[in-house]
C-alpha positions, 0 to 999 in steps of 0.5 A: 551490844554494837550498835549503829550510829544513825545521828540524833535517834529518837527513844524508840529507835534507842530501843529497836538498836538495843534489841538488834545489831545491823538494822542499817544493812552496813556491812561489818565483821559477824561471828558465825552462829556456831563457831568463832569464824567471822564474816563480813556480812552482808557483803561476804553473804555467800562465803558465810552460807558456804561455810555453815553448809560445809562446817556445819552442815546448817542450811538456812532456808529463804536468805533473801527473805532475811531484812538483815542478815547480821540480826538475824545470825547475832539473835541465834548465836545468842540461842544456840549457845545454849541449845543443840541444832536439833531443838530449833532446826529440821533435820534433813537426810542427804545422799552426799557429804558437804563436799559433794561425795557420795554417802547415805543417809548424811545429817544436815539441819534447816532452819526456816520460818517453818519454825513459830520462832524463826517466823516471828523472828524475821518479822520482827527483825523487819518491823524493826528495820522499817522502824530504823529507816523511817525514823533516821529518815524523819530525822535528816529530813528535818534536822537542820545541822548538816554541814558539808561542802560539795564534792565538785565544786567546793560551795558550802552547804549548810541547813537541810540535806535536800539542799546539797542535794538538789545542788548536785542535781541541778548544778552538777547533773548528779542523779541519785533518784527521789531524793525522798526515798534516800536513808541514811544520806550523810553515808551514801555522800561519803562513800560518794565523795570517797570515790572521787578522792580516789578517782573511781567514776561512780558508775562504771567504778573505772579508777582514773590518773586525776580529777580532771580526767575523772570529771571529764570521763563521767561528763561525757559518758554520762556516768554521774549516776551511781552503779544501779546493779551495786548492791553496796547502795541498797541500805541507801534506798528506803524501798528495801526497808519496806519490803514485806517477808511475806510477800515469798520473793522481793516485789522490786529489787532496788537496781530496777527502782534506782533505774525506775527513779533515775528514769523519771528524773527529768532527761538532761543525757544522764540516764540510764537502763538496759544495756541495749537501749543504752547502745542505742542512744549511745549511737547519737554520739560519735566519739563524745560529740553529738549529732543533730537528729535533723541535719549535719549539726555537731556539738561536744554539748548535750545541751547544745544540741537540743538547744540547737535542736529547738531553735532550728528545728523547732523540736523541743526534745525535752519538752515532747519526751517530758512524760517518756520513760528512757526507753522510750526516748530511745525509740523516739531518738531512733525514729527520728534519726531513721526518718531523717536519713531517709528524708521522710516527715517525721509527722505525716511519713511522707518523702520530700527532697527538701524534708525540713522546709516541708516540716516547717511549712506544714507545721510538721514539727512534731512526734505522731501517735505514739503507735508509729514510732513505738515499735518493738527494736 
């Protein structure tokens, strides 16, 4: 039986990959449960579903609740290879044929965790699953052989993981959220540096003529953060393993928690969220130059500007938004740009033709009650 390579696994994780195939959620070729067709799942799930509705009228119930899809098919082709459809699955009368046309009392089978087996089954596929992750991530956390270079600049990485990846977040502005809920990291740097080989930006999965151009364009649109809404990166993130089949739906799809986590990583112009409010901050810049929240000062530079921010204006950007999600940054971002253009202190909202000595005076250099310029955009 196929089965996945997570490194150096412990005996129990032997066990688990022996009893399932797929537990890692990496997408590869799945023969139907019924027929000799394949499938790459999970990434072709549709395709496949479609396929047993009009091949063999097989509907089966709850896929979303499924922690991994290729387990699942591998353990029924294994059972109905030796029973009927009928034994396991309900049976459904329908007014239609497969394809839509009309045609009484039509036959077609369910299969759900209504069934005591389908039940234990899925459970146990994610009990299994939640034991593959924990276990492959104790062992990268701890293991002391990783070997890499780094995808930017070149600096050999040798010892733990969280090294190489506190390099690309520190020195790089690499953000791929908590570090701690990562999986299975030697592969999501794989298929990273894989898109830099072909020059396809991370985010926007823009493919570009060199790496020069490619760099250029991720530093300037803030693109080095990885697609939040491509699911090719869930089986990356612990949370999914974790998610409960009882719950009836996904407590928290892993987009909103790559945006939740990339949120809290401290703000240096690389975050990301809401289209909306990532046009809103993305009017600070006019044409990859960014402007002064204050006065007419410009700068090709992030940095540079807060740094210009701070010393001339006596506004720690990063300092006084530390504890703000991004979308609150963005209202912050905006209120400033609104006072400032109508000449009012940011503080006290009072007008004064010459506001910034005003500020400076009054020591007014400061965000007011967050009620003043938390206001719904």
């Amino acid at each position: 039986m196929q089965s996945a390579d997570i490194g150096a696994p412990t005996k129990s994780t032997v066990n688990l990959i022996t009893l399932f195939v797929g537990l890692d959620g990496a997408p590869a070729d799945t023969q139907c449960l019924l027929c000799n067709s394949t499938f790459i799942l999970p990434t072709n799930k549709e395709q496949f579903l479609k396929h047993l509705f009009e091949r063999h009228r097989l509907i089966i119930g709850d896929v979303l609740k499924i922690a991994s899809l290729r387990s699942y098919v591998n353990h029924w082709r294994v059972k109905f290879s030796e029973a009927t459809l009928t034994e396991f699955c309900t049976t459904l009368l329908m007014n239609c044929t497969p394809d839509g046309k009309p045609s009484k009392n039509e036959v077609y089978f369910l299969l759900s965790d209504c069934l005591p087996e389908e039940k234990a089954l899925r459970d146990e596929i994610h009990r299994s699953r939640l034991e593959l992750g924990l276990a492959q991530q104790t062992h990268e956390r701890n293991d002391m052989d990783f070997q890499r270079r780094c995808m930017f600049c070149k600096t050999e990485f040798s010892g733990l993981r969280s090294n190489y990846l506190k390099h690309l977040s520190d020195k790089h502005n690499l953000q791929l959220g908590n570090v701690e809920n990562l999986v299975f990291v030697d592969e999501l740097l794989d298929k990273l540096q894989n898109n830099i080989e072909k020059l396809t930006c991370f985010y926007c999965e823009k493919s570009f003529k060199d790496r020069t151009v490619l760099k250029e364009h991720m530093r300037k649109k803030f693109h080095k953060r990885i697609n939040p809404y491509n699911k090719s990166y869930d089986r990356f993130y612990i949370i999914n393993y974790l998610e409960s089949n009882d719950s009836g739906r996904r407590q928290q799809t892993i987009s909103q928690l790559k945006l939740k986590e990339i949120n809290e990583v401290e703000f240096t112009g690389f975050s990301t969220g809401h289209q909306d409010a990532e046009n809103s901050w993305a009017d600070w810049k006019e044409k990859n130059v960014v402007t002064c929240l204050f006065c007419s000062n410009k700068n090709e530079e992030f940095s540079e500007i807060l740094e210009h921010m701070k010393f001339e204006h006596n506004f720690d950007f990063r300092d006084k938004t530390r504890s703000l999600n991004f979308y609150c940054k963005v209202k912050v971002v905006n209120y400033l740009r609104k006072q400032s253009h109508e000449k009012k202190c940011i503080y006290c909202d009072s007008f004064y033709d010459d506001v910034a000595e005003h500020m400076r005076k009054e020591n007014h250099e400061n965000l007011p009650a967050a009620h003043v310029w938390n206001q719904p955009e």
